[in-house]
N, C-alpha and C positions, 0 to 999 in steps of 0.2 A: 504494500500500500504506500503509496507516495506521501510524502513531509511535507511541511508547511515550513516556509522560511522566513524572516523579516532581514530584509539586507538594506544599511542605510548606507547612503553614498552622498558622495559632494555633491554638487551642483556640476561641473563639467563632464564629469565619467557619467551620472544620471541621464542629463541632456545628450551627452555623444550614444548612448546605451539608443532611446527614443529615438534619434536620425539614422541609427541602424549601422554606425558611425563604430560601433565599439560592440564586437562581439563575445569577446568572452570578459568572463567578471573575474578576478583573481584578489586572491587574501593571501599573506605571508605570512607568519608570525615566528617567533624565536622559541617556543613553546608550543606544545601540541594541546590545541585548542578547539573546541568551536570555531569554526564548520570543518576545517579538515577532518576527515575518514565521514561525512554525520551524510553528505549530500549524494544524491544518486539519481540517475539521469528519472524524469519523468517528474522528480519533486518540483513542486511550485515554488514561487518566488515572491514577493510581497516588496516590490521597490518603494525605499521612502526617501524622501530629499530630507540631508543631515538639519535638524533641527525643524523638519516642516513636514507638508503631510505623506501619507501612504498615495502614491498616486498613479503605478503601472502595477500592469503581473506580469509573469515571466513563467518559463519553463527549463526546467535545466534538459538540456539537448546531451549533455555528454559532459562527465567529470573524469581532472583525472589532480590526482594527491599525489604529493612529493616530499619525503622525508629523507634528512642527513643535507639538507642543502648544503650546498657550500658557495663563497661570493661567485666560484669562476660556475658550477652549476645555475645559480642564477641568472648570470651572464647570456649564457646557453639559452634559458630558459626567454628571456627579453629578446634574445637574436631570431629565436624561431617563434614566438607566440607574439610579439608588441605589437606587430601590424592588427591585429584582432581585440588588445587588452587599449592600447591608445595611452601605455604611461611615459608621464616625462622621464626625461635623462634624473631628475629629484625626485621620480618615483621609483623607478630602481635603485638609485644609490641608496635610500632609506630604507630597502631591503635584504640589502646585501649579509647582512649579518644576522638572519631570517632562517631557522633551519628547516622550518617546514610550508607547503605553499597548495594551494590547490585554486587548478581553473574550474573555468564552469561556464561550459557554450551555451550561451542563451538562446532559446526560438522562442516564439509566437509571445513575441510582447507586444502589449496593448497597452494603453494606457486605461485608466478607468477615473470617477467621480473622486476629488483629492477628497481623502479620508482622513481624520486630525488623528489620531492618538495618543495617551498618556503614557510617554514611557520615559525615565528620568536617568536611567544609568548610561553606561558608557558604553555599552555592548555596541559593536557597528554591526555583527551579524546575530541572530538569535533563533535557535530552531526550535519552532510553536510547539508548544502543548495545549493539551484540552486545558489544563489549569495554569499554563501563561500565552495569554496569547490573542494577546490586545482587542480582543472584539473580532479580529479578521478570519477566524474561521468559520462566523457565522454569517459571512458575508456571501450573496452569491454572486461570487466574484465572475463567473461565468455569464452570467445573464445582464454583469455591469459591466460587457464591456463595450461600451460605447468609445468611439474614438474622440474623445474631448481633450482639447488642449492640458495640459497638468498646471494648474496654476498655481507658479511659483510665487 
């Protein structure tokens, strides 16, 4: 059975995501954490702009996790995936010391109705439970998907 995800993003990687601009989404961390190993192709997506509302869905099209990074594996990983991820030269160098990373190809993103949410911590990705899980599993996000601007 497919997951529910809340992934919040900047304002540029969101925007580049919506123009179809930015195909895969990628997290790094130095720690194995949320979401690495958690996400699996067919899970849903819950796109929120950092500090604003819920306001696309997404599908993970294809995952793939990567553990024992190393800066020159990183490297690697930026030479063959960045035409699809859209990070700056300051978004990989802030990862380089990162030992674990996982992509995640996104299809059939829509935008839907911007939806507010209360969520007050730091988490940038969160994977839903029936008991956390902001309101948006009770959404039918399928039948909202109208293609409405997201307003920022």
């Amino acid at each position: 059975m497919p997951k529910h995800h809340l992934v919040i993003l900047k304002r540029p990687y969101l925007e580049a995501i919506l123009a179809g601009q930015k195909q895969i989404e990628s997290r790094f961390t130095r720690t194995k954490c949320a979401p690495f190993g958690r996400v699996s192709p067919g899970d849903r997506l819950f796109l929120k702009l950092s500090s604003g509302p819920v306001c696309a869905v997404a599908t993970a099209a294809a995952v793939k996790n990567f553990a024992d990074l190393t800066p020159e594996r990183i490297l690697k990983l930026k030479q063959r995936y960045n035409q699809y991820i859209a990070g700056s030269d300051e978004y990989w160098q802030g990862k380089a010391s990162c030992g674990f990373g996982l992509l995640v190809w996104l299809k059939d993103v829509h935008t839907i109705e911007p939806v507010r949410i209360s969520k007050k911590d730091w988490r940038a990705w969160v994977v839903l439970t029936e008991k956390e899980d902001f309101g948006l599993l009770k959404m039918d996000v399928l039948a909202t998907r109208a293609r409405c601007p997201c307003h920022f």
